[in-house]
C-alpha positions in Angstrom: -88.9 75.6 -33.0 -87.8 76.8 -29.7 -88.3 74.3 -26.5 -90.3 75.8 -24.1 -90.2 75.5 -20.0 -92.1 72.7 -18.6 -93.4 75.1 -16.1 -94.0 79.0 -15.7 -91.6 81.0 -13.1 -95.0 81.4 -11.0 -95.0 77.6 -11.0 -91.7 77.7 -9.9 -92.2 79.8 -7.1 -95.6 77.9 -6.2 -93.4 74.3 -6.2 -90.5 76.4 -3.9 -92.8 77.7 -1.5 -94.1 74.2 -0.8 -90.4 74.0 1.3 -88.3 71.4 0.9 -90.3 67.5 1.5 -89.0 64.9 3.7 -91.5 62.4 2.0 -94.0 61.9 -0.9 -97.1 63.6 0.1 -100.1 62.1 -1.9 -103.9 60.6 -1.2 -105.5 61.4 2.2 -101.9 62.7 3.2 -102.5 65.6 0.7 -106.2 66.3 1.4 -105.0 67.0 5.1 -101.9 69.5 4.3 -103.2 73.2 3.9 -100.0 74.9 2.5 -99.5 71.7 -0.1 -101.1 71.6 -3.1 -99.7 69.5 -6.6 -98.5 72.1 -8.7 -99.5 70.9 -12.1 -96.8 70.5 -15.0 -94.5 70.0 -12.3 -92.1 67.3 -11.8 -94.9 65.2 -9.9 -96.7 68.0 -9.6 -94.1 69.3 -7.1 -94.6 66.8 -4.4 -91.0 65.0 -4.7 -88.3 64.0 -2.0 -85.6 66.7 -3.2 -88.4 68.7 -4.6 -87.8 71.5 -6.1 -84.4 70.5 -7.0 -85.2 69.2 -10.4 -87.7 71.8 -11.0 -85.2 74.4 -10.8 -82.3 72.6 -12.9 -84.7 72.1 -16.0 -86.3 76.2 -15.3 -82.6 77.3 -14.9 -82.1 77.9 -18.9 -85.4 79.8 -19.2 -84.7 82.3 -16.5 -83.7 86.1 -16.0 -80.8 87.1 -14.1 -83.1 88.5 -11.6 -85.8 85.4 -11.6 -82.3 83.4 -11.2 -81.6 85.5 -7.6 -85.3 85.9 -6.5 -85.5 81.9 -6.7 -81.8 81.9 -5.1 -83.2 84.1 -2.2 -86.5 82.5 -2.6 -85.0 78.6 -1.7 -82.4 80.0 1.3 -85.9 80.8 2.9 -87.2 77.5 2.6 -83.8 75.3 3.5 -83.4 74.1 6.7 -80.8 75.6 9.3 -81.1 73.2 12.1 -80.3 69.8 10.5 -82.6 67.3 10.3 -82.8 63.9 11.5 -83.1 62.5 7.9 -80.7 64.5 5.0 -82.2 62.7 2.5 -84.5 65.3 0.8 -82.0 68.2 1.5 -78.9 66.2 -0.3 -80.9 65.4 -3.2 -82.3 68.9 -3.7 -78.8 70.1 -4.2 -77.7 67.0 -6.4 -81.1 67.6 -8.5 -80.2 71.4 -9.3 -76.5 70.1 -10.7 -79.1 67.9 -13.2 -77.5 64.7 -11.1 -80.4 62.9 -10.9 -78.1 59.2 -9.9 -76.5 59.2 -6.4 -72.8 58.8 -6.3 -71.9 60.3 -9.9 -68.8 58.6 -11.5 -68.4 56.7 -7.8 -72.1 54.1 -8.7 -70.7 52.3 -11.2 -68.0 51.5 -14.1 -71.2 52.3 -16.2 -72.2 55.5 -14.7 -68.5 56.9 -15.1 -68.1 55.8 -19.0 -71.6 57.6 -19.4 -70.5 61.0 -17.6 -66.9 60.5 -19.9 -69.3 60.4 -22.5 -71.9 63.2 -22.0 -69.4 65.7 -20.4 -71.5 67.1 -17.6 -72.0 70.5 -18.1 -72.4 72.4 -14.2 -72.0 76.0 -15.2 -75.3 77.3 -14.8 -76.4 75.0 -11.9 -72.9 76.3 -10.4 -74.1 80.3 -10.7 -77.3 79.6 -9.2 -75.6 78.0 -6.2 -72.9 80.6 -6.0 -76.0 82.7 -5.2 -77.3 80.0 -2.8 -74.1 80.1 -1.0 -74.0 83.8 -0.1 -77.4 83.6 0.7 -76.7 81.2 3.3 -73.5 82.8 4.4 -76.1 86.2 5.0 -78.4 84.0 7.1 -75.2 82.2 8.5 -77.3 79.1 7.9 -74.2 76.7 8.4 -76.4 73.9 8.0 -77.0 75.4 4.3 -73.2 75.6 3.7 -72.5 72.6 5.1 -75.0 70.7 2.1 -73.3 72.5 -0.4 -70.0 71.8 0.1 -70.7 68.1 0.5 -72.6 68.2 -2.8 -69.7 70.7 -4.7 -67.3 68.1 -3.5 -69.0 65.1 -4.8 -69.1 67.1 -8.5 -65.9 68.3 -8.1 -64.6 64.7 -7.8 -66.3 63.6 -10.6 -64.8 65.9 -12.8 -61.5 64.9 -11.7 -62.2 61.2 -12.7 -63.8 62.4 -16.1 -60.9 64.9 -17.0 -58.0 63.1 -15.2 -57.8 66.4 -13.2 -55.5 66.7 -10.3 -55.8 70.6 -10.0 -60.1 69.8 -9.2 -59.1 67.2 -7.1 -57.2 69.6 -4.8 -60.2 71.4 -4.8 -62.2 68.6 -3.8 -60.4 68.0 -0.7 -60.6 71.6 0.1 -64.0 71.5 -0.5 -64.9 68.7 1.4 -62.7 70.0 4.8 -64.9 72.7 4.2 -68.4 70.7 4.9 -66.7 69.0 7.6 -66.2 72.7 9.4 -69.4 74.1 8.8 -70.9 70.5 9.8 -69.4 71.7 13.6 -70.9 74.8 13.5 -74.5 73.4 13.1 -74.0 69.9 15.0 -74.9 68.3 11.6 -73.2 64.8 13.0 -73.5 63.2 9.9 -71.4 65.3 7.8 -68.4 65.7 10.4 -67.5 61.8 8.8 -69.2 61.6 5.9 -67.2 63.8 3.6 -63.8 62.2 4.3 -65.6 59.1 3.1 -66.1 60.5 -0.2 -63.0 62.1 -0.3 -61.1 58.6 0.2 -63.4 57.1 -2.6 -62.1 59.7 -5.4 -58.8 59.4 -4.3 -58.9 55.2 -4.3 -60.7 55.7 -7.8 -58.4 58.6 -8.8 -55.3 56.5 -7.8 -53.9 58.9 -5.2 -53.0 56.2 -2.7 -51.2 58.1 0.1 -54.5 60.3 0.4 -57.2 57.6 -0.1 -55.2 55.9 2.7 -55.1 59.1 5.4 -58.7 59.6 4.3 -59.7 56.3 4.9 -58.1 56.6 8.6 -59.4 60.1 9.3 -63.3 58.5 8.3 -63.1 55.9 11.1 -61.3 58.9 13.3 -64.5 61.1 13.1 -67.0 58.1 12.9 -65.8 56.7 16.2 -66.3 60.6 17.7 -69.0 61.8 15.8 -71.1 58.9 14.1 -74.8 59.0 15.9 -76.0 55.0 15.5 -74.8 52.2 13.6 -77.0 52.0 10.6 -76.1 49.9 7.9 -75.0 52.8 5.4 -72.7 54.2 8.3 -71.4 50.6 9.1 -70.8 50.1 5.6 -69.0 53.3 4.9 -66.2 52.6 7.5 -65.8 48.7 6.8 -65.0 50.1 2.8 -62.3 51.9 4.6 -61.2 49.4 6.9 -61.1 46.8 3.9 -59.3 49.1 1.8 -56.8 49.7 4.7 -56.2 46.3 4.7 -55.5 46.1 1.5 -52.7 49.2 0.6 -51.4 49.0 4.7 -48.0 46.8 5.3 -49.2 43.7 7.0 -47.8 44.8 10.0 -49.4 48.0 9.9 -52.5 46.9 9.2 -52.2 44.7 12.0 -51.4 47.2 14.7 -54.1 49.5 13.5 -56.8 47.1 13.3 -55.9 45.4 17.0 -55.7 48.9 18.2 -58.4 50.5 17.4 -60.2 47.4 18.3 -59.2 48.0 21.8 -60.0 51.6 22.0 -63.2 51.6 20.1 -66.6 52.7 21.6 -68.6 53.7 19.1 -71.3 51.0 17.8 -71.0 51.8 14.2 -67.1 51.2 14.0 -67.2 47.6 16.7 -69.8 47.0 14.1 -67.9 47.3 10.8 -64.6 45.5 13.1 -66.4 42.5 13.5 -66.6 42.0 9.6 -63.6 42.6 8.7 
């Protein structure tokens, strides 16, 4: 017996249109929002942070060509263009349409790697939808858009290169992730002109590529020191994994000029931060 689709593609459309939520909306919250309503049969009813992400990845198999572009056209409508103070919703929208429902793919754990070697992720389908996304945003020249999609391309992209031992998609990553970084300075999304090189030096440390993970690991406490908006503790801890790793694959001497120097020249809170660790 065939599976069916946890939802119609009027559902779908009804969980899209609620736009893209930057929290759980439930209770008294919900009895006070006009324009949101649970969408029943829905993945909680509709009202998740990276809603409709996982909404669209499990209605992906069930749909038309043209259901797949009107919900493509459909979701560029709804996605930000100025960017937010808080990516958290519009990252995990992105990573929930791939069918990645765990942050930080084959990068979380020993674990989560042997279990992606295992299952093979399969991103074709999530990939043409997003294909779609991406000219949609290019037609709207909604950077901000682009600049999500890359990031989240990049992150997949590297996982495949751990899972197949693939240099070629690893090339791409880095491309890829360049990429996010440019359209990030086109919107004055701060948080991605940094953030990408990070995850570009973590696939190369885990890939083994030691000359990159090294000039990555340099050009992430570069940008963070010019671009990094507050010293959070995820931003702090992003640059002291590069600084330790620095430490560990630089000559002593090296490692030694670097750090003292970019003691003395740093200004930016998050980096004087992650030096004081270290």
């Amino acid at each position: 017996m065939d599976k069916k689709s946890h939802i119609s593609y009027n559902q779908l459309e009804k969980v899209i249109s609620l736009g893209l939520l930057s929290k759980i909306v439930k209770g008294i919250q919900l009895q006070r929002c006009e324009n949101i309503k649970p969408i029943p049969g829905a993945i909680y009813n509709g009202l998740y942070i990276g809603s409709p992400g996982k909404d669209i990845f499990l209605m992906l198999p069930y749909l038309e060509e043209e259901q797949i572009k009107k919900i493509a056209v459909k979701l560029s409508k709804q996605f930000p263009m100025i960017p937010p103070s808080n990516h958290v919703n519009t990252a995990a929208c992105i990573r929930f349409i791939y069918g990645q429902f765990e942050k930080q793919g084959t990068l979380k754990s020993n674990n989560q790697f042997n279990e992606m070697k295992k299952e093979k992720p399969n991103w074709v389908l999530p990939r043409k939808f997003l294909k779609l996304l991406y000219e949609k945003f290019e037609k709207r020249s909604n950077f901000y858009g682009l600049t999500i999609l890359c990031e989240m391309e990049g992150h997949r992209l590297g996982d495949e290169s751990l899972i197949y031992k693939d240099k070629n998609k690893l090339d791409i990553m880095e491309k890829t992730y360049v990429k996010s970084v440019e359209f990030a300075h086109k919107c004055k999304s701060y948080k991605q002109m940094f953030t990408p090189y990070f995850w570009a030096a973590k696939y190369f440390m885990k890939f083994g590529n030691k000359q990159k993970a090294i000039d990555y690991s340099k050009l992430t406490i570069k940008h963070t020191e010019k671009y990094c908006p507050d010293a959070r503790g995820s931003y702090i801890q992003k640059v002291k994994d590069c600084l330790k790793y620095l430490k560990l694959e630089l000559d002593k001497n090296k490692w030694k000029k670097f750090y003292q120097n970019l003691k003395n020249i740093s200004r930016n809170k998050c980096v004087k931060k992650a030096l004081k660790s270290i």
